[in-house]
N, C-alpha and C positions, 0 to 999 in steps of 0.2 A: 163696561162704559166708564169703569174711574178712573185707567190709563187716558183712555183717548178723549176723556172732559180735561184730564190736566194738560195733554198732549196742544188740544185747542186753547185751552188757558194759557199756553204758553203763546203761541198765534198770536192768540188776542192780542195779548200783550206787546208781542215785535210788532204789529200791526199799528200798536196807540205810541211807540215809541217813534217810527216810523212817520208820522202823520204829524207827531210835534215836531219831531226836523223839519217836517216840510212847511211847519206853519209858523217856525223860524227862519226859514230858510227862501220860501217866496216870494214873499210882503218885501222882504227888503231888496230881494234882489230886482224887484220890480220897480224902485222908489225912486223915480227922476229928482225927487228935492233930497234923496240920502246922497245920492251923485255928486249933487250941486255944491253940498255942504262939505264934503269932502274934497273936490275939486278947490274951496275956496280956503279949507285948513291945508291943502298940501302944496298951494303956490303951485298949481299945476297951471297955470294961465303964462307965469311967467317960465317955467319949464316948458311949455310948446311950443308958445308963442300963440297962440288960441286965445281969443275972449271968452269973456265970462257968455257970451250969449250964445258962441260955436259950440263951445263947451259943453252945454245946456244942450243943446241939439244934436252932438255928436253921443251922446248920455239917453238919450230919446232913442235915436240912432238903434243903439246897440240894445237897448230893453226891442224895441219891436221886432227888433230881429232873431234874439231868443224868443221872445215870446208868440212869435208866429204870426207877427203883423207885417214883417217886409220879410221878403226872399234871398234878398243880396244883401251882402255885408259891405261891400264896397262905397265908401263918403266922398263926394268930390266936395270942395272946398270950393266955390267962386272965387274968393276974394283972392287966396293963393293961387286958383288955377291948377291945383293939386289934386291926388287923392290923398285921403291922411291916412291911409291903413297900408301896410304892405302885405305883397302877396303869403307872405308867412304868413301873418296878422289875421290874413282872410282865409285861409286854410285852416287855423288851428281855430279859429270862432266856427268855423263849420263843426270842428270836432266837437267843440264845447256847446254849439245849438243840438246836438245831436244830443247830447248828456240831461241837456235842460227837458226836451220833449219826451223823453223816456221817464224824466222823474216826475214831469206834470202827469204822462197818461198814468205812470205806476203809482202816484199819490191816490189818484181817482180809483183806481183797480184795489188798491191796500183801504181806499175807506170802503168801496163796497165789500171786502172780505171783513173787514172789521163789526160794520153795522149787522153784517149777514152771524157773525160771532156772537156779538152781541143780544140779537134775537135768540139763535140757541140756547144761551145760558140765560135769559128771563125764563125762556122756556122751562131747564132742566135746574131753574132753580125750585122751582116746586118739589121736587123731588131729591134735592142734594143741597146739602151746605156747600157751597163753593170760596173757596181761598181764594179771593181774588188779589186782595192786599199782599197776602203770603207768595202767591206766585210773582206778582207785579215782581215785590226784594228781588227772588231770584233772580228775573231775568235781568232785572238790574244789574247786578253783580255779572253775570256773564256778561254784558254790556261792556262792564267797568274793566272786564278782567280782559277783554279784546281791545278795549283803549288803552290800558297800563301794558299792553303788548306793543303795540303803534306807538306810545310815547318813547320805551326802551326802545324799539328802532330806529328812531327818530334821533333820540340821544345819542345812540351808537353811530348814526352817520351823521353827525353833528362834531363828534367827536373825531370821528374818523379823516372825513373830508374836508375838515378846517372850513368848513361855512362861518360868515359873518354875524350871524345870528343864531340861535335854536328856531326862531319859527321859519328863516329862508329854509332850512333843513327839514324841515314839517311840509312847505310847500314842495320841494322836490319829492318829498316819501309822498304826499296826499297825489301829487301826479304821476307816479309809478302806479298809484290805486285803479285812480279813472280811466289811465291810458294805459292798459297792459300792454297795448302793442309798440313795440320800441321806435317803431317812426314816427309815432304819435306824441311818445313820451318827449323825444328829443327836439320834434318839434316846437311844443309847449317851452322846454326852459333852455333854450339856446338863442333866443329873441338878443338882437344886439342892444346894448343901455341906452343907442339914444331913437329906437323905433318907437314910433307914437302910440301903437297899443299898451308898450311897457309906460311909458310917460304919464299917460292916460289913469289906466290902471297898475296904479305901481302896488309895490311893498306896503304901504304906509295904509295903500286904500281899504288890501285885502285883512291886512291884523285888523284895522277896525273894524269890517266887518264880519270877520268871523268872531271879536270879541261880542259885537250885538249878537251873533247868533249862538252863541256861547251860554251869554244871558237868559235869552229868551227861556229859552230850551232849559235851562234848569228853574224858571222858574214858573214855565209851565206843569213841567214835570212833579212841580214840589206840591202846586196844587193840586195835580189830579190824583197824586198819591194820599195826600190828606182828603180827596173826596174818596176815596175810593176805603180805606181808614175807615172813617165814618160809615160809610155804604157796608164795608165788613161787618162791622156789630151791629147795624141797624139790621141786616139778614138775618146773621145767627140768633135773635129775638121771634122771627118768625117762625110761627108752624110749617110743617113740610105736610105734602101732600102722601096717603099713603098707599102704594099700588094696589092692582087686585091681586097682582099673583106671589109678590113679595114687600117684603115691607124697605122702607125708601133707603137709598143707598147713603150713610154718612159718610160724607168729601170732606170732611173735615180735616 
């Protein structure tokens, strides 16, 4: 059982890292006034030619559409008489609602493996000192050591391909990730500079958001590691329970 309590202690842990991304990573992408706000620092009204009110609605728009409240991605525009997306536009948001609805049902499926974890080890702490803090480090570090992997690739095709920036070079490696399939991938970053979903959602929009989500995420993670800290030595004080047929296993 002390292989396969660390084995699940490991779980656990991708499970609670997992569930902070998401809870970095939903809230905002859900946030029609984070839209607006950014819409209004990037001069995106006068790059479309869009008011601040289509704007607003086109931003609505595309939340309900990830988020499972409209079925079609397609905007007609009254007042131009337009649709503002092109069929690229609406092909590769299909790809990308498909990504969104996998990560809401997989957030739901990851907190009930978690909670269900979680039960276990109140269970089998009776009977075990469990590392909790200690495991969390590790997985940390494996984490850490899979992103200083992605950042040197990132750099090597930054470096390689002559990109404008290190983070445009970040957004073509992050979509090599989600779209392994190469007409998906090609899809996503061959959009012409003056198509409205690039306009829309530019460069300037996504750095800031993935800086909030950046944020978030460390410094949720900072606290649950200081609860969890805490939670370690307040266990190891506790008596263990002792079996009838052997005496209690130390996880220590």
């Amino acid at each position: 059982m002390k292989i396969v309590d660390r084995i699940l202690l490991v779980f656990w842990n991708v499970c609670l890292l997992l569930l902070i991304l998401a809870f970095a990573v939903l809230p905002i992408a859900r946030s029609e006034r984070y839209y607006v706000s950014q819409f209004a620092k990037n001069n995106t009204t006068e790059k479309t030619g869009f008011t601040e009110e289509e704007l607003q609605k086109i931003a609505r728009h595309i939340i309900d559409y990830l988020y499972g409240a409209k079925d079609d991605f397609p905007y007609h525009l009254e007042r131009t008489g337009e649709d503002v997306f092109s069929e690229q536009a609406v092909l590769h948001m299909q790809d990308v609602k498909v990504l969104f609805t996998v990560g809401r049902i997989g957030s739901l499926v990851v907190l009930v493996i978690f909670l269900a974890l979680t039960g276990y080890f109140v269970y089998r702490r009776q009977y075990a000192y469990l590392p909790v803090f200690k495991m969390s480090l590790w997985t940390i570090c494996g984490v850490v050591v899979a992103i200083v992997g992605i950042v040197i690739w990132i750099l090597v095709y930054y470096l390689k391909e002559g990109y404008l920036s290190f983070f445009e070079a970040g957004f073509i490696v992050f979509h090599k990730i989600i779209f392994p399939d190469q007409s998906k991938f090609e899809m996503a970053v061959t959009f012409a500079p003056d198509d409205n979903l690039i306009l829309i959602l530019e460069e300037k929009f996504f750095a800031s958001i993935a800086s909030v989500i950046a944020v978030r995420f460390v410094i949720a993670l900072t606290a649950i590691l200081a609860i969890l800290y805490w939670l370690q030595g307040f266990l190891k004080r506790l008596p263990l329970k002792q079996r009838t047929i052997k005496n209690a296993d130390n996880f220590a």
